[in-house]
N, CA, C and O of each residue as an XYZ file, in Angstrom:
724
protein
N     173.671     90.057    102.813
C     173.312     91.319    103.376
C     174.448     91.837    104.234
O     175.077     90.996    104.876
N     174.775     93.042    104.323
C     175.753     93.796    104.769
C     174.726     94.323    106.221
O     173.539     94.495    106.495
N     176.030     94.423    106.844
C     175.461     94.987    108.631
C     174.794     95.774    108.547
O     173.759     95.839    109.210
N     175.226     96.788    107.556
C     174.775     98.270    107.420
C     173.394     98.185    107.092
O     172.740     98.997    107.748
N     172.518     97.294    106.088
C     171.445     97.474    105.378
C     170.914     96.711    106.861
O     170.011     97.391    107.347
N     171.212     95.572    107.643
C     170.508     94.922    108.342
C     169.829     95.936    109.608
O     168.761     95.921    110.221
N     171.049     96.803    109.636
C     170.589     98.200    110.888
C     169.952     98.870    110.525
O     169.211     99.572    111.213
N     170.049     98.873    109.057
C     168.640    100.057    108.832
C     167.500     99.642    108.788
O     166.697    100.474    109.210
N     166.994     98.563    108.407
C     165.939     97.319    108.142
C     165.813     97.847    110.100
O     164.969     98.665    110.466
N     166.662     97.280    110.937
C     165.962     97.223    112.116
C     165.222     98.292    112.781
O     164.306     98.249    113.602
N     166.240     99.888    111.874
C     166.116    101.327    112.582
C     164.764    101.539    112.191
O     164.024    101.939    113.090
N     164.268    101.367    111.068
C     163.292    101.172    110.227
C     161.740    100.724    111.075
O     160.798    101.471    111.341
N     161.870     99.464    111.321
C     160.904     98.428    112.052
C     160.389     99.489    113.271
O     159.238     99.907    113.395
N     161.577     99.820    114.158
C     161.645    100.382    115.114
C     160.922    101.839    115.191
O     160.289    102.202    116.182
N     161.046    102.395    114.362
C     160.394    103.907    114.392
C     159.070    103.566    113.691
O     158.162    104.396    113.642
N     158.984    102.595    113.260
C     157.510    102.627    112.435
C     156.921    101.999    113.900
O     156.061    102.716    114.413
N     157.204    100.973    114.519
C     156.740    100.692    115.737
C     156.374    101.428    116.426
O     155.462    101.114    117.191
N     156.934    102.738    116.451
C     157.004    103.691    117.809
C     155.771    104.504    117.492
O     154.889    104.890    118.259
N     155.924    104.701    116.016
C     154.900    105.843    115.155
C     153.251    105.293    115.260
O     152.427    106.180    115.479
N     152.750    103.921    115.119
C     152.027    103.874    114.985
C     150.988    103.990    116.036
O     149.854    104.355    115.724
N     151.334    103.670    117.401
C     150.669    103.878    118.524
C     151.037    105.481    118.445
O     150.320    105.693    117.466
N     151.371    106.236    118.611
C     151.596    107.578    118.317
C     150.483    108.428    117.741
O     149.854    109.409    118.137
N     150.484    107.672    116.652
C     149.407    108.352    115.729
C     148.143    107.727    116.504
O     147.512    108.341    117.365
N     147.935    106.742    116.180
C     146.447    106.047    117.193
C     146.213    106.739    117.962
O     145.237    107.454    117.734
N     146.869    106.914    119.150
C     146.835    108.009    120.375
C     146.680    109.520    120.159
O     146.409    110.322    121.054
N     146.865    109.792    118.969
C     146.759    111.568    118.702
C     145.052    110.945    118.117
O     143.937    111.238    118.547
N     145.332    110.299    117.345
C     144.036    110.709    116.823
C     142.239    110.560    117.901
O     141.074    110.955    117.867
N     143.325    109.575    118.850
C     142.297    109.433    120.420
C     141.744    110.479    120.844
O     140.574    110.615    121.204
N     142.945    111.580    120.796
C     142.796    112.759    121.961
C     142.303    113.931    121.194
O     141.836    114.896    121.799
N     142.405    113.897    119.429
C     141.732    114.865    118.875
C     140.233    115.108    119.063
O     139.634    114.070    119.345
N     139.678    115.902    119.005
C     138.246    116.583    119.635
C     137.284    116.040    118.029
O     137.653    115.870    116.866
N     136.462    115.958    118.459
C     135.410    115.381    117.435
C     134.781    116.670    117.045
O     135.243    117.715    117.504
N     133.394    116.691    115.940
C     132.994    117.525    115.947
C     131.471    116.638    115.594
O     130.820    116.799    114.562
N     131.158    115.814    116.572
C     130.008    115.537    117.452
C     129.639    116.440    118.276
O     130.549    117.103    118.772
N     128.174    116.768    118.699
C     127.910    117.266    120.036
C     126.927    116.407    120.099
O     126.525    115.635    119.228
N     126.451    116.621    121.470
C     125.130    116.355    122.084
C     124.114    117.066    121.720
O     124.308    118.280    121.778
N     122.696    116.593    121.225
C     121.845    116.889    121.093
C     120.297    116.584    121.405
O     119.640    115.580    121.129
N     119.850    117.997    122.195
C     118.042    117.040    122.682
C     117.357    117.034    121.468
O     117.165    117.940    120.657
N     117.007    115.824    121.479
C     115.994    115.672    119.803
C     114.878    116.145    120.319
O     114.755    116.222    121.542
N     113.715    116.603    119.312
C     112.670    117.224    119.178
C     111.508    116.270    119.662
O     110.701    116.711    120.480
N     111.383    114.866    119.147
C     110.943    113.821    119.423
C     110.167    114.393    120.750
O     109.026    114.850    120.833
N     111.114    114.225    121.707
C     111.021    114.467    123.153
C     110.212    115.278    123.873
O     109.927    114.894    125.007
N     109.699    116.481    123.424
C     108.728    117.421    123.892
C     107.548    116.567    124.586
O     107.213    115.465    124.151
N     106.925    117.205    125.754
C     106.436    116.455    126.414
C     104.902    117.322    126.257
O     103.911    117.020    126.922
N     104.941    118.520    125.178
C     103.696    119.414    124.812
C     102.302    118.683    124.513
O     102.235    118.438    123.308
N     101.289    118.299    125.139
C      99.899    117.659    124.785
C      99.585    118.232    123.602
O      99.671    119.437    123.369
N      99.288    117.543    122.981
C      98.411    118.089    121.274
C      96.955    117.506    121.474
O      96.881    116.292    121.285
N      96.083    117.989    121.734
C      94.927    117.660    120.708
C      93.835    117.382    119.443
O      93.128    118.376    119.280
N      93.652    116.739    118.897
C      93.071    116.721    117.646
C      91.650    115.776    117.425
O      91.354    115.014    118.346
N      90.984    115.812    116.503
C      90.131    115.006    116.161
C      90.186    114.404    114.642
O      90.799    114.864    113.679
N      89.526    113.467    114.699
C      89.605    112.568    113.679
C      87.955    112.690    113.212
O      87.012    112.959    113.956
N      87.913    112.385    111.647
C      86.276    112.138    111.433
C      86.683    111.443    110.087
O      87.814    111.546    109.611
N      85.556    110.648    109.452
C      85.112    110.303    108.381
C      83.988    110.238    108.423
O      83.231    110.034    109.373
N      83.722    110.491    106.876
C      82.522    110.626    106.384
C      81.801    109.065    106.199
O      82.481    108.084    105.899
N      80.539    109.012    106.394
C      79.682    107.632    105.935
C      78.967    107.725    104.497
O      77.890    108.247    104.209
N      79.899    107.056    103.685
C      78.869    107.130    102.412
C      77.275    106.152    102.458
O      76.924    105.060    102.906
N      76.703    107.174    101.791
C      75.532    106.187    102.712
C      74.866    105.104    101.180
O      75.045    105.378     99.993
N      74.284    104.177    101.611
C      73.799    102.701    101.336
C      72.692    103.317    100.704
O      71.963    104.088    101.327
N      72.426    102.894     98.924
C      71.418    102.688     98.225
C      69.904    102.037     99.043
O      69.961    101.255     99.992
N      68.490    102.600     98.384
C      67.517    102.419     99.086
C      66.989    101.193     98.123
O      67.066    101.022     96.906
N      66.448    100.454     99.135
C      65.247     99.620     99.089
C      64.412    100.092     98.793
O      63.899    100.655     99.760
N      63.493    100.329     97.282
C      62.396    101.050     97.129
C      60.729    100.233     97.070
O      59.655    100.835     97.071
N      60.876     99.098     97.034
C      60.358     98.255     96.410
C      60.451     96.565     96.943
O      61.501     96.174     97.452
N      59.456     95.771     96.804
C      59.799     94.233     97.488
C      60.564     94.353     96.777
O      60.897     95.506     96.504
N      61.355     93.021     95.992
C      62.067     92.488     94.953
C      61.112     91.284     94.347
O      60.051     91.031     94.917
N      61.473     90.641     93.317
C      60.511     90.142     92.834
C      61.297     88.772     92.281
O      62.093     88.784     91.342
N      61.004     87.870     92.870
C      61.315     86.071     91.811
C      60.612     85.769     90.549
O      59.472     85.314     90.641
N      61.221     85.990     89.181
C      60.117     85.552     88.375
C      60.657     84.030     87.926
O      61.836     83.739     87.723
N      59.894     83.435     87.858
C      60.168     82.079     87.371
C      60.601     81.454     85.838
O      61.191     80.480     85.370
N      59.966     82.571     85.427
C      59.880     81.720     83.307
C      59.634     80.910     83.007
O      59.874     80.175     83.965
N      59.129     80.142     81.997
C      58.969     79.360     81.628
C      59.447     78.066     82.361
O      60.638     78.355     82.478
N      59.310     76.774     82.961
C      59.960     75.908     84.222
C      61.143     76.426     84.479
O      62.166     76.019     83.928
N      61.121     77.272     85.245
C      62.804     77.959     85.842
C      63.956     78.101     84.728
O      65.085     78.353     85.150
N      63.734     77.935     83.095
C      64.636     78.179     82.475
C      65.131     79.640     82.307
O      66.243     79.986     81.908
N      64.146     80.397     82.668
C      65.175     81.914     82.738
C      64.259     82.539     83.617
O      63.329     83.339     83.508
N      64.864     81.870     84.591
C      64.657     82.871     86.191
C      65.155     84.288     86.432
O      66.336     84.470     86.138
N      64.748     84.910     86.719
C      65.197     86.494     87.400
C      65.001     86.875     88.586
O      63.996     86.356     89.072
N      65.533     87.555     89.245
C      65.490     88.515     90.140
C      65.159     90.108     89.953
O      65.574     90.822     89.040
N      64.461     90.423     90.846
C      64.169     92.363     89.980
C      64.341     93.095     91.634
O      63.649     92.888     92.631
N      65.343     93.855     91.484
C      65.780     94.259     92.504
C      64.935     95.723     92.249
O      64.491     95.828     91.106
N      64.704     96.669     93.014
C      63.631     97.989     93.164
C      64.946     98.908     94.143
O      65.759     98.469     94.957
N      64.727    100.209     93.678
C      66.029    100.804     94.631
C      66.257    101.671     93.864
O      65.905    101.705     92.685
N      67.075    102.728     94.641
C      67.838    104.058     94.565
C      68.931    104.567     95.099
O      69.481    104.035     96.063
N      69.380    105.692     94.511
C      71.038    105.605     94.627
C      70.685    106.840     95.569
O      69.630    107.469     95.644
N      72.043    107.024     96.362
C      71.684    108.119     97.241
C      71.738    109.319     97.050
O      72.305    109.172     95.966
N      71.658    110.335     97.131
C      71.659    111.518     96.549
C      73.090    112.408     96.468
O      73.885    112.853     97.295
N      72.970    112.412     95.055
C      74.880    112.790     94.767
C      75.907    111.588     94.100
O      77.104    111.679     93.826
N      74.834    110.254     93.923
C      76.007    109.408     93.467
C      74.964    108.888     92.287
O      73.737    108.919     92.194
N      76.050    108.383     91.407
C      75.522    108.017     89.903
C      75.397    106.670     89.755
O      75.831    106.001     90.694
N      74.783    105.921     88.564
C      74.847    104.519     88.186
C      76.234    104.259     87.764
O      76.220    103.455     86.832
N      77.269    104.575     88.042
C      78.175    104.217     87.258
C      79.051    104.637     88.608
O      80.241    104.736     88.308
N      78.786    104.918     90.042
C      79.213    104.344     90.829
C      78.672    103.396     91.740
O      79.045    103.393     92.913
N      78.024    102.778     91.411
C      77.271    101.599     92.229
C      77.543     99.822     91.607
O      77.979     99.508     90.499
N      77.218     99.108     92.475
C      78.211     97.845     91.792
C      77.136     97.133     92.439
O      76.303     97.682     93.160
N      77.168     95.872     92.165
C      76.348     94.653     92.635
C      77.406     93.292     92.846
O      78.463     92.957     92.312
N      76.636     92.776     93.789
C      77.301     92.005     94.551
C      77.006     90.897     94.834
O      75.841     90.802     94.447
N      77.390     89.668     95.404
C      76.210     88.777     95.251
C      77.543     88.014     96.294
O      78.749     88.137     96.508
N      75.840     86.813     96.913
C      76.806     85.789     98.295
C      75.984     84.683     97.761
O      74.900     84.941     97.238
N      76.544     83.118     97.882
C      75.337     82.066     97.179
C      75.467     81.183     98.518
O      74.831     80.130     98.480
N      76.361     81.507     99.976
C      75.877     80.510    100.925
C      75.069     81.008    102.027
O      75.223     80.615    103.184
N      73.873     82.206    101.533
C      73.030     82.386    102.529
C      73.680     83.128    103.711
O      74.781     83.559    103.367
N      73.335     83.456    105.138
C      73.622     84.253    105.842
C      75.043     84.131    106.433
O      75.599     83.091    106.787
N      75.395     85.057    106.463
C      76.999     85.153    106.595
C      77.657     85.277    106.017
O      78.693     85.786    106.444
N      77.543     84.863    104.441
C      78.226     84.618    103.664
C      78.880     86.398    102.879
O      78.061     87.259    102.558
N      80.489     86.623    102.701
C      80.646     87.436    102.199
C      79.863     87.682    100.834
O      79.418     86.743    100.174
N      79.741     88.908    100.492
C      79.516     89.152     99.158
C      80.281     89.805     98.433
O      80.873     90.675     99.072
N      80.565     89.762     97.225
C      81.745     89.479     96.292
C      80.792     90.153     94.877
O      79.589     90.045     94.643
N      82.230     91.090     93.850
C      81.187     91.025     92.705
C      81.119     90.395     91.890
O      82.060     89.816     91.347
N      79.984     90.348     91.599
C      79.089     89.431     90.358
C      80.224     89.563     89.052
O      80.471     90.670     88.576
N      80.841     88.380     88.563
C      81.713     88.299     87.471
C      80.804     87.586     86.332
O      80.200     86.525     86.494
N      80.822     88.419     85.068
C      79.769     88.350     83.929
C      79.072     88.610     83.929
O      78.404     88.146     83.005
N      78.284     89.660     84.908
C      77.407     90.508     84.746
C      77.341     91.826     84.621
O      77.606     92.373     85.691
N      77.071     92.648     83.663
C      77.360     93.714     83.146
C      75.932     94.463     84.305
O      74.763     94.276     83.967
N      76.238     95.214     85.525
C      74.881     95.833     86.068
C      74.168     97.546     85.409
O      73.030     98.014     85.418
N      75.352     98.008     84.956
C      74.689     99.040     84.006
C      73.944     98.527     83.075
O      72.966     99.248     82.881
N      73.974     97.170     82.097
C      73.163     97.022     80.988
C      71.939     96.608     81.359
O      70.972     97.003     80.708
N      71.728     95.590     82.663
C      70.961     95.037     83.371
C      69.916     95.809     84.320
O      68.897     95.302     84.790
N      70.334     97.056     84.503
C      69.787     97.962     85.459
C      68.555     99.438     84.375
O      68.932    100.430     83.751
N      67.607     99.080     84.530
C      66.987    100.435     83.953
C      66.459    101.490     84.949
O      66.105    101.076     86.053
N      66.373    102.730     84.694
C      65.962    103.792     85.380
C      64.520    103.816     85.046
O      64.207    103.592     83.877
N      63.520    104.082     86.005
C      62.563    104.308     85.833
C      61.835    105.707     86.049
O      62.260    106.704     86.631
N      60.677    105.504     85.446
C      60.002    107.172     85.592
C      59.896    107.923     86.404
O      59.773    109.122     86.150
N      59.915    107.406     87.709
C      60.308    107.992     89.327
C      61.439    108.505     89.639
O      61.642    109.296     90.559
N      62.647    107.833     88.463
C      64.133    108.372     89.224
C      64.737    106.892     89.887
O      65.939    106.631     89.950
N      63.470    105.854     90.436
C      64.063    105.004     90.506
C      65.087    103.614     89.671
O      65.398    103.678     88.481
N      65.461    102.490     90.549
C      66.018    101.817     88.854
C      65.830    100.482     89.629
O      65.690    100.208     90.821
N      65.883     99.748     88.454
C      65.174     98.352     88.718
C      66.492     96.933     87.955
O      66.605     96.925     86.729
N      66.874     96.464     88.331
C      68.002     95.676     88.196
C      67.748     94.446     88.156
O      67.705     93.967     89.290
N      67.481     93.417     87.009
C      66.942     92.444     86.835
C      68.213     91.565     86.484
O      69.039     91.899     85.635
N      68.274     90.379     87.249
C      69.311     89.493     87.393
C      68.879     87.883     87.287
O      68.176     87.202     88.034
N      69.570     87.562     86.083
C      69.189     86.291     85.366
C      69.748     85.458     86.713
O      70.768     85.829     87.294
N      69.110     84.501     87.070
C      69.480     83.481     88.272
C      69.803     82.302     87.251
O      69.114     81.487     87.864
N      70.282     81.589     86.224
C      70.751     81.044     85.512
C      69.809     79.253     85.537
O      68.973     79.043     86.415
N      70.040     78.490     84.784
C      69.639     77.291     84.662
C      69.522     76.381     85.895
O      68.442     75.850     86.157
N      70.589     76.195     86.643
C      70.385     75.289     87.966
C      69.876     75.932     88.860
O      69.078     75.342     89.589
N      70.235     77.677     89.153
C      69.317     77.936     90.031
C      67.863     78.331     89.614
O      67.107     78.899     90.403
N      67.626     78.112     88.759
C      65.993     78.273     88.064
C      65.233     77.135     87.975
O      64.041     76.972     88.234
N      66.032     76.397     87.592
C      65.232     75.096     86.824
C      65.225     73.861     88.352
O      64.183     73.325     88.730
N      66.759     73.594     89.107
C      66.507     72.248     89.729
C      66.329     73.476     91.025
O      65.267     73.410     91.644
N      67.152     74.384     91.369
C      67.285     75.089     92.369
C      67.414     74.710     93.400
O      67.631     75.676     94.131
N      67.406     73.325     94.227
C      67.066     72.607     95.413
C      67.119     73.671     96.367
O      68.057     73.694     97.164
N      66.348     74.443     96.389
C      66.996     75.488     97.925
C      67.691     75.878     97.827
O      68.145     75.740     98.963
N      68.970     76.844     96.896
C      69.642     77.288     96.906
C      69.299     78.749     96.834
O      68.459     79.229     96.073
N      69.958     79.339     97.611
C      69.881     80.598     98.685
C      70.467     81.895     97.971
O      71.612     81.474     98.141
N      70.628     82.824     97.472
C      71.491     84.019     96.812
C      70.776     84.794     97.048
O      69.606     85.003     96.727
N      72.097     85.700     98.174
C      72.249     87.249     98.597
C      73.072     88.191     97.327
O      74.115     88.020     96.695
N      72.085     89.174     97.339
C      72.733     90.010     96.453
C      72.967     91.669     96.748
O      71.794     92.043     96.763
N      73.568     92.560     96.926
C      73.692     93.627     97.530
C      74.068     94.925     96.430
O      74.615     94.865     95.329
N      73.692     95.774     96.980
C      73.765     97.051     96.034
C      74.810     98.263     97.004
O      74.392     98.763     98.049
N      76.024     98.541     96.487
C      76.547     99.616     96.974
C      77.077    100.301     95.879
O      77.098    100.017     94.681
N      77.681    101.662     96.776
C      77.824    103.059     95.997
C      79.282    102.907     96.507
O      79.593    102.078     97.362
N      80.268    103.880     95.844
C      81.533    103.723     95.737
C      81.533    105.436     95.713
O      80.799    106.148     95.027
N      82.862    105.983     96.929
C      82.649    107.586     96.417
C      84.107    107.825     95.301
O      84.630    106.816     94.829
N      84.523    108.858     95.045
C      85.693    109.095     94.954
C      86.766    108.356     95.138
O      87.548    107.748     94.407
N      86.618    108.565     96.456
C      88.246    107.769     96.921
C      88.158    106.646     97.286
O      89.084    106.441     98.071
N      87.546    105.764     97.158
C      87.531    104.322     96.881
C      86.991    103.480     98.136
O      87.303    102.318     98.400
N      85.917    104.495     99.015
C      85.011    104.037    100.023
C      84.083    103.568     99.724
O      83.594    104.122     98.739
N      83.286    102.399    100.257
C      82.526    101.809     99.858
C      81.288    102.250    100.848
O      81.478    102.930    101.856
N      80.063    101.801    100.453
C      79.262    102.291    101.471
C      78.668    100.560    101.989
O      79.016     99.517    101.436
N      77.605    100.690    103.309
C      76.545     99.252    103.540
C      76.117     99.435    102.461
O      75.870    100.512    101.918
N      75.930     97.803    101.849
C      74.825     97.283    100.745
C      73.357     97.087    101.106
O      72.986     96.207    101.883
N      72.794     97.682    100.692
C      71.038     97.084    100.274
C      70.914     95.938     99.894
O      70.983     95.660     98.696
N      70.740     95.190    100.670
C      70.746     93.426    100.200
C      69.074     92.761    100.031
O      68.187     93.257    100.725
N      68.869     92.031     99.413
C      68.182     91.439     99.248
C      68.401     89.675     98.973
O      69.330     89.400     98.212
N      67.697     88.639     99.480
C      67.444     87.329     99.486
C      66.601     87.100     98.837
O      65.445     87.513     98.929
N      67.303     86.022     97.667
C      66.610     85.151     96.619
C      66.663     83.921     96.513
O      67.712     83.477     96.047
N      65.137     82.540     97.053
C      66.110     81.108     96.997
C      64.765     80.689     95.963
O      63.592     81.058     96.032
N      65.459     79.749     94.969
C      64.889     79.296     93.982
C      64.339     77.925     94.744
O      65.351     77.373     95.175
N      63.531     77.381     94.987
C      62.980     75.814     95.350
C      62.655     75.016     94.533
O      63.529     74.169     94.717
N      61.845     74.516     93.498
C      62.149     73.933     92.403
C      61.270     74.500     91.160
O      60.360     75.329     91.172
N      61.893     73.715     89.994
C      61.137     74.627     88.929
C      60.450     75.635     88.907
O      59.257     75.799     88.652
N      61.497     76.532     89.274
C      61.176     78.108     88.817
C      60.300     78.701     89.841
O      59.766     79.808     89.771
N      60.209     77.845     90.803
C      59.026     78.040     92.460
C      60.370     78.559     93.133
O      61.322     77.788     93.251
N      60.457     80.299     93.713
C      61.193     80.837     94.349
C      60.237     81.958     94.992
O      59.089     82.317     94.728
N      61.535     82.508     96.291
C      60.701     83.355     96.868
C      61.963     84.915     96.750
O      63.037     84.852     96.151
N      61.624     85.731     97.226
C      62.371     87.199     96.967
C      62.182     87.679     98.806
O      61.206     87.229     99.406
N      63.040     88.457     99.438
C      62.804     89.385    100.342
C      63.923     90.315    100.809
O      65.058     89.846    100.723
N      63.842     91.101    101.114
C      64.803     92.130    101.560
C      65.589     91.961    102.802
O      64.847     91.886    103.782
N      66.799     91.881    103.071
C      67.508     91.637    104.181
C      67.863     93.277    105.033
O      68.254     93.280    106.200
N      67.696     94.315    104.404
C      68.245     95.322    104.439
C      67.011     96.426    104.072
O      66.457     96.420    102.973
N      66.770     97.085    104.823
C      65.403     98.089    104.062
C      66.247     99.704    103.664
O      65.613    100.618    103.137
């Protein structure tokens, strides 16, 4: 390397040195185009309002309910008595059923079709007859089943169930009563 290229290499280093805090520093002192702003958030204006929902209301108890036994508890039923509330159809109402007695959530009945099971009667009312199956018919030891009737609106509110209590005791010896009038 010749002197000459080594001085320029240094002249070089040197002004780029000088330049870069230079620039850093301009670009410090240039003005932003931030401002300050009061957000809206902040208003300290009282609003008032009210809130409501509607209560879809709970199918009726028209009727005791009824334990039939069959033949030694081999085809036990339940016959539920009841009505839908005024404005809602069989084809929004669902059945439900709990098998540990009080407290127990109720849940729907899986394999039971309640439109096929359910007839309308000459009153307007409808009557919903529910096979209680072999063990709870036949040995039944006391076993306890809550079953409930609700309406469903539109938008996917449910209403209180009309419940009724069914416990089979043995061969096909059960009793029926309403938890819910």
């Amino acid at each position: 390397m010749t002197a000459r290229s080594t001085r320029r290499r240094q002249l070089t280093a040197m002004l780029a040195g000088a330049l870069v805090p230079l620039v850093l520093l301009t670009g410090m002192l240039l003005p932003t185009s931030f401002e300050e702003t009061e957000a809206g958030w902040t208003d300290t204006t009282p609003i008032a309002g009210e809130v409501t929902a509607s209560t879809i209301p709970a199918p009726m108890l028209t009727r005791d309910c009824e334990f039939r036994p069959g033949g030694l508890g081999l085809a036990a039923r339940v016959r539920i008595h009841w009505n839908l509330p005024e404005g809602y159809t069989l084809q929004q109402a669902t059945l439900q059923q709990a098998t540990g007695g009080v407290g127990s959530i109720l849940e729907p009945v899986l394999g039971f079709s309640f439109s096929s099971n359910t007839a309308q009667n000459g009153d307007g009312t409808y009557t919903t007859t529910i096979p209680t199956g072999l063990l709870g018919g036949l040995l039944g030891l006391g076993s306890t089943m809550r079953f409930g009737i609700t309406v469903e609106d539109p938008s996917g509110w449910r209403s209180e169930p009309a419940i009724i209590e069914a416990q089979s005791i043995l061969l096909g010896i059960g009793t029926c009563e309403h938890v819910t009038v």
